[in-house]
C-alpha positions as CSV (number, residue, x, y, z in Angstrom):
1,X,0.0,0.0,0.0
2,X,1.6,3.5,-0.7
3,X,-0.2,6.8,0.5
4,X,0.3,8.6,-2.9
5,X,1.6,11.2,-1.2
6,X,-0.9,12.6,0.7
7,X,-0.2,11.9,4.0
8,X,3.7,13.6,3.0
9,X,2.0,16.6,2.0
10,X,-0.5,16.4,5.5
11,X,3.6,15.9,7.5
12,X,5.0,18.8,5.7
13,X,2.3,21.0,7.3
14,X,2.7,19.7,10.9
15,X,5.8,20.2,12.7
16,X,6.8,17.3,14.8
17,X,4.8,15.4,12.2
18,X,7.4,11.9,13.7
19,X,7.0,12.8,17.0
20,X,3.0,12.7,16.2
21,X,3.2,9.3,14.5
22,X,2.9,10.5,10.8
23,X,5.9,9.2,9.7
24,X,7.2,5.9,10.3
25,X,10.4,5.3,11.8
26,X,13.1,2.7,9.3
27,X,13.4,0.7,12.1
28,X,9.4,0.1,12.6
29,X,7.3,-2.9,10.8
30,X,4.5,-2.1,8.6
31,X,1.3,-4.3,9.2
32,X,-1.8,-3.7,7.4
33,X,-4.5,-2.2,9.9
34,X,-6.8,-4.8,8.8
35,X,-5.0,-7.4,11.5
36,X,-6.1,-5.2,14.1
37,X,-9.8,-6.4,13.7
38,X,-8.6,-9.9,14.0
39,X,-9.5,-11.0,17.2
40,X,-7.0,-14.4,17.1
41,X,-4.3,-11.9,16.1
42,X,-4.7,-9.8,18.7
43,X,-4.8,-12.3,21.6
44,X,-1.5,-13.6,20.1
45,X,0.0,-9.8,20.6
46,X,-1.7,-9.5,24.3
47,X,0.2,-13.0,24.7
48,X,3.4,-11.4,23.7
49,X,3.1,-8.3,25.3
50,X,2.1,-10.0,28.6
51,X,5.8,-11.3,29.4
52,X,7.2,-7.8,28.9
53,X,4.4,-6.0,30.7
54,X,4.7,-8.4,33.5
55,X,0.9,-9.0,34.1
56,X,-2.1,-11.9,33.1
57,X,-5.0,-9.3,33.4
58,X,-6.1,-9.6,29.8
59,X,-8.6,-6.8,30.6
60,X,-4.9,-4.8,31.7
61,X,-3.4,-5.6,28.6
62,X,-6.4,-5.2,26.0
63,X,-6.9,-1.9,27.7
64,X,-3.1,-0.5,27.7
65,X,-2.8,-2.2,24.1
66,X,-6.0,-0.3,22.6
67,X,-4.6,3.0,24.6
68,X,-1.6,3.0,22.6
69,X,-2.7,1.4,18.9
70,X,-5.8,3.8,18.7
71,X,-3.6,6.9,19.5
72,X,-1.5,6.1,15.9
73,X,-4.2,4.4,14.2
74,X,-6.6,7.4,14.5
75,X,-3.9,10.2,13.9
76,X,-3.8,10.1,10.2
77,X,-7.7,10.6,9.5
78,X,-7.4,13.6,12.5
79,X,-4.7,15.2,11.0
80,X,-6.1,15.0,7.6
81,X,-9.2,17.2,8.9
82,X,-6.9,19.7,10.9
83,X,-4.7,20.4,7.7
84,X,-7.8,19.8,5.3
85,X,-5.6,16.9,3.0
86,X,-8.4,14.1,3.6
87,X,-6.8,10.9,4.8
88,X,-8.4,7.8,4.6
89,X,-10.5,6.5,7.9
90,X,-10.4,2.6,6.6
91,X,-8.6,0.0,8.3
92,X,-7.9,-1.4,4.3
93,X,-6.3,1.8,3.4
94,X,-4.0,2.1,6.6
95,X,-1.1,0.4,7.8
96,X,0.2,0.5,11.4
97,X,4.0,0.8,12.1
98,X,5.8,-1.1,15.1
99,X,8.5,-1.4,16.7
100,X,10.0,-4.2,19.1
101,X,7.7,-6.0,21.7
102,X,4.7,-5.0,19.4
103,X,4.8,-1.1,20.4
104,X,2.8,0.9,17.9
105,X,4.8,4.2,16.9
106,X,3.0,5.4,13.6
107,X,0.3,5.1,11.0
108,X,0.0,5.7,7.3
109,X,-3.1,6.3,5.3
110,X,-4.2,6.6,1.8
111,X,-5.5,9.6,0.8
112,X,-9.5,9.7,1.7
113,X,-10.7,9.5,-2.3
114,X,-14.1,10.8,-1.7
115,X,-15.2,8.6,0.8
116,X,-17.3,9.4,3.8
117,X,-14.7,9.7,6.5
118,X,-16.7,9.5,9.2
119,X,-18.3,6.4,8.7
120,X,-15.5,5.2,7.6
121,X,-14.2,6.2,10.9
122,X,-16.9,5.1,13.0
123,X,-16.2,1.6,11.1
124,X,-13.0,1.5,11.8
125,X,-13.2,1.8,15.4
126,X,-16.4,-0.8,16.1
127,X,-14.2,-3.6,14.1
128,X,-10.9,-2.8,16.5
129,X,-12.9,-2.6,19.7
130,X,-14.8,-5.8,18.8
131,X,-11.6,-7.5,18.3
132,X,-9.9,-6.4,21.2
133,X,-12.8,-6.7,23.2
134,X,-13.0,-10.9,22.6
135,X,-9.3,-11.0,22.7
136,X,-9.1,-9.2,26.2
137,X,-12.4,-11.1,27.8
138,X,-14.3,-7.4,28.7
139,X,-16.6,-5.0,27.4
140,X,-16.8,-3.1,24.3
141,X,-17.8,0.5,26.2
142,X,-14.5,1.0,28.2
143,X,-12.7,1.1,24.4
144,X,-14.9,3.1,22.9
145,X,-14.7,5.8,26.2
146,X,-11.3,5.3,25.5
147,X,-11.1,6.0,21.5
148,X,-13.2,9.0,22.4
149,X,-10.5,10.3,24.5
150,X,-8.0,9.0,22.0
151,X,-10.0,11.8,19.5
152,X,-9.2,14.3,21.9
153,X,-5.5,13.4,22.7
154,X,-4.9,13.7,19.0
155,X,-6.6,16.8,18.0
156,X,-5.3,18.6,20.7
157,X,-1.7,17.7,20.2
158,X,-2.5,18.5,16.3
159,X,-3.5,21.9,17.3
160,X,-0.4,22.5,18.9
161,X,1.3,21.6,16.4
162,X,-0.4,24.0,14.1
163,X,-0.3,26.9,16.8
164,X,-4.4,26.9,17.4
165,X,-4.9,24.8,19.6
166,X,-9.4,26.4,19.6
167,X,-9.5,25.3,15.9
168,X,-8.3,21.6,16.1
169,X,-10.1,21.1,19.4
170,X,-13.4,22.6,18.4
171,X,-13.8,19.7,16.0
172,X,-14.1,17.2,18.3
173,X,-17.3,17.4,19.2
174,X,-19.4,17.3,16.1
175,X,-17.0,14.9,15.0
176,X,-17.8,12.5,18.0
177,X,-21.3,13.4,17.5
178,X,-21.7,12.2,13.5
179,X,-19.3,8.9,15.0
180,X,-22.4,8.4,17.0
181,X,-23.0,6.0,20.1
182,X,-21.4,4.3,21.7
183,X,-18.4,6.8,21.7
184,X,-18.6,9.2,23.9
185,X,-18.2,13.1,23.7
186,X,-15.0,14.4,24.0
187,X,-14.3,17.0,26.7
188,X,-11.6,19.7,27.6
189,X,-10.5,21.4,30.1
190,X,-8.3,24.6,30.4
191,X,-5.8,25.2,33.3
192,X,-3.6,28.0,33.7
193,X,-3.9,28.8,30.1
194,X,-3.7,25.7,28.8
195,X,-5.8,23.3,27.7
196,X,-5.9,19.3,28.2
197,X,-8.2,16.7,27.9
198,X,-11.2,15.7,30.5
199,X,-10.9,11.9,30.5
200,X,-13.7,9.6,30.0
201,X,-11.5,6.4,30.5
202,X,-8.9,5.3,32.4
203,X,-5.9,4.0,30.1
204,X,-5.4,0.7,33.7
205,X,-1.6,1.6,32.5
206,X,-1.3,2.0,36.7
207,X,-1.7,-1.5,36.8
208,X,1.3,-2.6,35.1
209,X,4.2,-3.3,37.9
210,X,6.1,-0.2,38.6
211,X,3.5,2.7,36.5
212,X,1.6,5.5,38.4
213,X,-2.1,6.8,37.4
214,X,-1.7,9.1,34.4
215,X,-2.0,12.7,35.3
216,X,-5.6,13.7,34.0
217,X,-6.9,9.9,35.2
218,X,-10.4,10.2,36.2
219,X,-9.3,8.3,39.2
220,X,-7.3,10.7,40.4
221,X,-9.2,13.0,43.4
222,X,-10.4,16.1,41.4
223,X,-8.2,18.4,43.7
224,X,-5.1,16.8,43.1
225,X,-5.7,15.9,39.3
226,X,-6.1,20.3,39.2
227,X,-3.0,20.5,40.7
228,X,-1.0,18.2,38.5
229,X,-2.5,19.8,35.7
230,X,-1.7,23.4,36.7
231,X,1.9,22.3,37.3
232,X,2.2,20.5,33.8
233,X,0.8,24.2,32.2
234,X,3.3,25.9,33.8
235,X,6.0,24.1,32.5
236,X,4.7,24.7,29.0
């Protein structure tokens, strides 16, 4: 699959474009998206990733797994909104990039060709969460809370990226909306001048031996997730 060089041209207008998973690293391995709606597949990587993660909670690892495939598999379609070069939503027209011990780094897309991108979208993320869902032994409604703040994550970090920040976030919302349930809506906050995402999930990556609840986790008590927050803003 090549992206015909749209997904290049989406890069050249982002800076950081690497470090936002648009462009794939030499060292990563290309895998067609598709495998990610395989559900045998997909136990067979929360299998391998269980030794190094040092845990047998498949609902742990299905969780951490979607967490970090769904924050490179959605990037491309997001980023081809924010920079208005449509990128294709289809698991058939992506492929996912990995490096060792199965750790997703990037994502490239075809361009979107016309299609409707947000069913395509919506499509894309019921076969993933189906699949990862029967692989990890839980329910489908924890994923899609977390895809939903997986929307947010990366249209946020696109707007920074671009230098407006209001723009890229304002679309999350009537994006979410046309995705339709189950997916929740997306929801910021802004502290100290900043702005970060309300969480609707929590990624369980605190329940891997020696990791700490993420700084916006919902878990967190709501006075000390402010104060977290307000010390990550000032350091921006």
């Amino acid at each position: 699959m090549t992206d015909d060089g749209a997904q290049a041209q989406v890069a050249a207008r982002l800076p950081g474009a690497a470090a936002l998973g648009l462009l794939a690293p030499p060292t990563a391995t290309a895998l067609p998206a598709a495998r990610l709606a395989d559900p045998g597949w997909t136990a067979a990587v929360l299998d391998a990733r269980a030794l190094r993660q040092r845990t047998d909670d498949r609902r742990v690892l299905a969780t951490v797994w979607w967490y970090s495939v769904s924050s490179v598999l959605l990037t491309p379609v997001l980023a081809g909104l924010v920079t208005g070069v449509p990128l294709s939503a289809r698991l058939a027209d992506t492929r996912v990039h990995l490096l060792a011990g199965q750790a997703p780094v990037a994502a490239t897309a075809r361009p979107a060709g016309g299609r409707d991108v947000v069913a395509d979208l919506r499509t894309t993320i019921a076969e993933v969460v189906a699949a990862v869902a029967g692989a990890g032994g839980m329910r489908e409604r924890p994923l899609w809370a977390i895809a939903t703040d997986t929307l947010a994550n990366r249209l946020l970090a696109l707007g920074r990226a671009v230098g407006d920040v209001a723009a890229a976030t304002a679309l999350a919302g009537p994006l979410a909306a046309a995705v339709g349930s189950p997916l929740p809506a997306p929801r910021y906050v802004d502290v100290a001048g900043a702005r970060f995402t309300r969480r609707a999930s929590c990624c369980l990556l605190y329940r891997l031996p020696h990791e700490v609840l993420c700084t916006s986790c919902p878990r967190r008590d709501p006075v000390q997730r402010q104060v977290l927050l307000e010390d990550t803003a000032g350091r921006w």
